[in-house]
C-alpha positions, 0 to 999 in steps of 0.5 A: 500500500505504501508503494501504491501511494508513492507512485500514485504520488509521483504519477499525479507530480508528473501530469502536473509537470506536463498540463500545468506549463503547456497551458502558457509556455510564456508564464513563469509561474507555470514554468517554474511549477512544472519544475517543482513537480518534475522534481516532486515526481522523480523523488517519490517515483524514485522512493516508491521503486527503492521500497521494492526488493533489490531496488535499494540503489534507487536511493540515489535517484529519490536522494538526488531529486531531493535536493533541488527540491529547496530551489524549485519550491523557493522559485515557485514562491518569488514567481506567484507572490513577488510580482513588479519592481518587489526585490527577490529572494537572494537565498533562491540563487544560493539554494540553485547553486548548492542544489547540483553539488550536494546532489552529486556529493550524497551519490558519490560519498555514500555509493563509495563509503556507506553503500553497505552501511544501514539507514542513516548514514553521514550523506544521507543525514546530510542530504536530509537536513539540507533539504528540510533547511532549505524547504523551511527557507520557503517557508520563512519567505512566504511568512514574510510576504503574507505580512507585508502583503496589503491585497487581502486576497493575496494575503489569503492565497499566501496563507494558504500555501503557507499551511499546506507547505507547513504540513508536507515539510512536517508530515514528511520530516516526521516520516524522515525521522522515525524511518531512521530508527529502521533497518531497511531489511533488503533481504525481505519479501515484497509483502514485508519490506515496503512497511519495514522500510517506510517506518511505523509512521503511515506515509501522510507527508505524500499526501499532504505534498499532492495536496499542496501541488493540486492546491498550487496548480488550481491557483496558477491555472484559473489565479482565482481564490481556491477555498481551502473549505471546498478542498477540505470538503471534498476531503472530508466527503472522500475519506468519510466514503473510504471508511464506510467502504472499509467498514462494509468490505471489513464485515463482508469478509471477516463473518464469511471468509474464514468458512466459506472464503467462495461466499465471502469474496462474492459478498464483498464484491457485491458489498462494494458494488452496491457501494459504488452505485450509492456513491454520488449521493452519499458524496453529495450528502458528505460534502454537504455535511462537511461543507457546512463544518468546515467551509461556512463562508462558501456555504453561506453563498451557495446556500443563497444561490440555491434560494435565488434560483429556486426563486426566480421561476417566481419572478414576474416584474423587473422589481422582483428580478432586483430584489430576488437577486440582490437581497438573498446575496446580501443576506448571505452575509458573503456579499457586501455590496451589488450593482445591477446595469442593463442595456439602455438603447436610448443611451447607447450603453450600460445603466445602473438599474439598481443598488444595494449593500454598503459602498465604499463610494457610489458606483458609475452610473453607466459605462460605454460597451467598449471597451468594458463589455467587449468579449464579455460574453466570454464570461464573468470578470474577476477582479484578481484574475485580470489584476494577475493578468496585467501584471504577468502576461499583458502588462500595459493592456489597452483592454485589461487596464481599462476593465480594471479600472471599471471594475474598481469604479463599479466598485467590483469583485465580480462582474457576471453577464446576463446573456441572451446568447452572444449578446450581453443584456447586462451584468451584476457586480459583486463586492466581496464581504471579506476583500478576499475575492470569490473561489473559482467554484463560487464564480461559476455557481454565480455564472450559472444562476445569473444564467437562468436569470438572463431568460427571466430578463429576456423574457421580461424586457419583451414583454415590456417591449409588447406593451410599448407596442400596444400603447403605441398602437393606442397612441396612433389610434388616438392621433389619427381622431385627434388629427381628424378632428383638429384638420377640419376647424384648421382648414376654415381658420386658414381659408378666413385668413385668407380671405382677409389678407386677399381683401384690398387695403381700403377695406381693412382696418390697416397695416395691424390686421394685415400683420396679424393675419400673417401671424395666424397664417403661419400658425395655422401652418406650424400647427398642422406641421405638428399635427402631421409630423405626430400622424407619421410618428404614430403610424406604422412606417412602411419602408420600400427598399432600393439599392442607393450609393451613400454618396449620392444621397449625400449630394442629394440632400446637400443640393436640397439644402442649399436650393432652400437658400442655406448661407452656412458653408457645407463640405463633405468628406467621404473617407475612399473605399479599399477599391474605390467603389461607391458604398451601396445601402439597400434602404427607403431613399425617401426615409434616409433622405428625411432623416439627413435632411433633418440632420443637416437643417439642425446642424445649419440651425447650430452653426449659424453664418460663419460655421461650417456643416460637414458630410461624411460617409464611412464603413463601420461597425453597429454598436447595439449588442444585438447586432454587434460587429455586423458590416455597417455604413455610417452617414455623419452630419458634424457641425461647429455649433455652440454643442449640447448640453448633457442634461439635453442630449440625455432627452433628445430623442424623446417625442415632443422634447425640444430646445427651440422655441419654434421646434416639434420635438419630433423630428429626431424621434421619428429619425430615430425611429425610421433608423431601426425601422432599417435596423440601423442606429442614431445617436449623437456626441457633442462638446459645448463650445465645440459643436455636434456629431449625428451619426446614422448607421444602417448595415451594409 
């Protein structure tokens, strides 16, 4: 059994040795772990063949991979917690340089003098207290940088390695000793000599050894949190397994084998099976059972996370979404604070909706897709992941810096997406109770509940959608009787005016009446424009297609602009194609031309005598996370205008809100409205004192 858990020691070290690295061959961490193991895997490979019969030369082997074990458990350390301009460990290069000698001296020394000579020898008490010495300088530099460390999951992270380093030099060192007070006994059976040799100490310190190297490659591999009361769960739930499997087997066979050992071997082998087919929900319960004993603070989360999937089959109003997430996380006690952003299409980006815990400063209300939510979809942000990220593998990232920062103003651990396939309709962010971060296993929990929650949103924000149709569809239906029966009185109002003005002067009461009879014309006029421009933004748009070059529209509506008398300077700039071809649009020329054309009289309207309005043509992208990265042709109308202020650009395109006395307020919102009738885009950007940009997109 000894040699059965040594090799299976070695066995685990070696694929360590080969996964870990391969994973990035560009990381020092892994790099330096896979050295670490390699040298684990050849000292146990090497110990567990030396407890086999005339196998005692392997000593060498085990004794030689021994000592560069100091080296390579110190560089593993300086390469996964000393990270920037922080001073390494100068006793790293002395270990190195000691390591290669003191290998090649225990060989030659003990091959030559004491190669018959029974356990503990000069060279191996050498070689022993040199390693042991050398393992506890690890020890020595990580206690050191968990004190001086001021990230709190750092902090955790190098305590942990720091405990599970602390039992395998101790278990082993214990092992080491009470193996010297036996013979090795080279002359016994396969049977004997592998106890004989180990010593009266079960050999605990390859456990624990395995134990650190799982621990150290599930941290360098994902850099999230590995919670030490998942792992001890696990364990606990496997080894309370073992013994019930050791108890059944142990009864099967001590009633049965002495008599009828046919019988007994069939009982324990259909004891066994049994037990095998009840083993997932027993380890499921004995994880449970443990999880609760000895990993309180995951246990607490989870136990939330269950309730809020459990609940979100209730849901069935944006509110009770907020709530049913936010309050159980919170409730929790592993949760200190949350922020909930959605998708807003009027601002082009991502509002907060919702808050709730205690802040340390209130977070951003809202943040731009780029370059924040590109490739979000991947998955949740984890605030120590990208921070490790940034200072191994991309250091000065142009995406990772910023997502950082974003992080930190949303005030985040954890950013986990609602999804509706590729597209992100928002995130939950996540601050940590405790400052330490969330395990590996808990970010998945949350990315699969917040999974579930992303159809409720879905399914939510259409239905929503559905009773914006309906009240449209009211809305319309109320404006064509409104616009019926506003006409009729317009008309006769006119006609009279009309009249009046048309009587010759001598009949009229003078200049006044005729001034005030222009003023009634003109608001019969400007009142029917309203009622016109209400019907089309009611109705239902109908848009008739045709294959159209941008420029051409573009020409077009310049030339209408300056038909109607236009005395600001209008330019255009269409940025050439890679072939010099036209960009062709499939829209309603119509429709494209009343939304430029608009554009173009308020950037005219902006800029005033002596600014300049400009036309340009563009290949681009869509912005809008539904149709993200689609192929995109943009018309942009840019003027030197006095800019508009952030207070009226967050309302511009809502009906009947204008910022000009003679203005509708709908112009815009219809524009808006015939763009995603093409399924394209407008929105806006502008500086005070500098001027605006419309831009209008459509796909390509």
């Amino acid at each position: 059994m000894n040699i059965l858990l040594y090799a299976l020691a070695a066995v685990l070290a070696g694929v360590f040795a080969i996964r870990v690295p391969l994973g990035d061959r560009r990381d020092p961490a892994r790099r330096a772990f896979g050295i670490l193991c390699t040298t684990v895997s050849v000292t146990y490979g090497g110990f567990a063949l030396y407890l086999l019969p005339e196998l005692g030369w392997f000593k060498y082997v085990y004794g030689a991979g021994a000592a560069f074990l100091p080296p390579a458990m110190l560089a593993v350390v300086e390469t996964c917690f000393v990270q920037g301009n922080r001073p390494r460990d100068r006793r790293l290069a002395q270990l190195t340089v000691l390591s290669p000698p003191i290998a090649v001296g225990f060989i030659l020394v003990d091959a030559i003098y004491f190669y018959t000579t029974p356990r503990a020898s000069i060279p191996e008490v050498v070689l022993t207290l040199y390693v042991f010495a050398g393992m506890l300088v690890s020890v020595h530099r990580l206690w050191d940088l968990q004190r001086s460390s001021a990230d709190p999951a750092e902090r955790t992270r190098i305590r942990y390695t720091l405990g599970l380093t602390t039992a395998a030099i101790g278990f082993s060192a214990l092992e080491t000793l009470i193996r010297a007070f036996f013979d090795e006994a080279s002359d016994l059976p396969i049977s004997v000599r592998p106890v004989v040799v180990q010593g009266a100490f079960p050999p605990i310190g390859s456990i624990s050894t395995s134990f650190l190297l799982y621990f150290l490659a599930q941290m360098i591999t994902s850099w999230r949190l590995v919670d030490m009361g998942v792992l001890s769960a696990r364990l606990a739930a496997v080894v309370g397994a073992a013994f019930v499997l050791v108890g059944i087997d142990g009864f099967a066979a001590g009633t049965l084998f002495g008599d009828y050992p046919v019988y007994g071997f069939f009982q324990v082998f259909m004891a066994s099976a049994i037990f095998l087919l009840a083993y997932e929900p027993l380890s499921k319960q004995l994880e449970l059972w443990a999880g609760r004993a000895l990993n309180t603070r995951g246990q607490r989360l989870i136990d939330a996370l269950d309730e809020t999937e459990s609940g979100l089959a209730r849901v069935i109003s944006m509110q009770g979404l907020r709530t049913g997430v936010t309050a159980r996380l919170l409730a929790s006690g592993r949760v200190r604070a949350t922020s909930l952003y959605l998708w807003d299409a009027d601002r082009r980006a991502y509002r907060l909706d919702s808050e709730a815990g205690a802040h340390e400063e209130p977070p951003i209300l809202q943040v731009g897709r780029q370059p924040f939510a590109d490739g979000f979809a991947d998955g949740p942000f984890v605030r120590i992941e990208h921070q490790h990220m940034l200072r191994t593998e991309s250091p000065g990232s142009e995406v990772l810096e910023p997502r950082l920062k974003t992080m930190r103003a949303m005030n985040a651990d954890v950013v986990v997406p609602f999804r509706s396939g590729d597209v992100v309709l928002g995130w939950l962010a996540l601050r940590d109770a405790d400052d330490v971060g969330f395990t590996e296993a808990e970010v998945v929990r949350l990315a699969k509940v917040m999974d579930r929650a992303s159809v409720i949103l879905e399914n939510l924000r259409g239905f929503e959608q559905l009773k914006e149709e309906h009240r449209l569809a009211a809305l319309g239906t109320m404006a064509a009787g409104l616009a019926h029966e506003i006409r009729n009185p317009l008309a006769g109002i006119k006609g009279a005016a009309q009249y009046l003005q048309g009587m010759p002067a001598s009949e009229r009461g003078g200049a006044d009446d005729v001034e005030m009879v222009r003023v009634i014309i003109d608001e019969v006029d400007r009142l029917s424009g309203v009622v016109t421009q209400f019907l089309d933004y009611s109705r239902p748009l109908q848009v008739d297609r045709q294959t159209i070059s941008a420029e051409t529209l573009v020409a077009q509506i310049i030339g209408l602009l300056r038909a109607q008398g236009a005395t600001t300077e209008i330019a255009q700039d269409h940025e050439p194609t890679p072939d010099g071809a036209p960009r062709m649009v499939d829209v309603d020329a119509g429709k494209v031309t009343q939304v430029l054309l608009n554009l173009g009289q308020n950037a005219l309207t902006a800029a005033g005598p002596g600014g300049k309005v400009t036309f340009a043509t563009r290949t681009g992208k869509m912005r809008d996370p539904k149709a993200l990265a689609t192929d995109a042709v943009e018309f942009v109308v840019m003027d030197t205008g006095v800019g508009i202020s952030p207070a009226d650009l967050d309302k511009l395109f809502v009906p009947f809100y204008t910022t000009r006395h003679e203005g509708t307020g709908l112009g815009l919102a219809i524009s808006r409205r015939i763009a995603i009738a093409h399924g394209g885009e407008l929105d806006v950007r502008s500086t005070i004192g500098v001027g605006s940009v419309f831009t209008l997109r459509v796909p390509a």
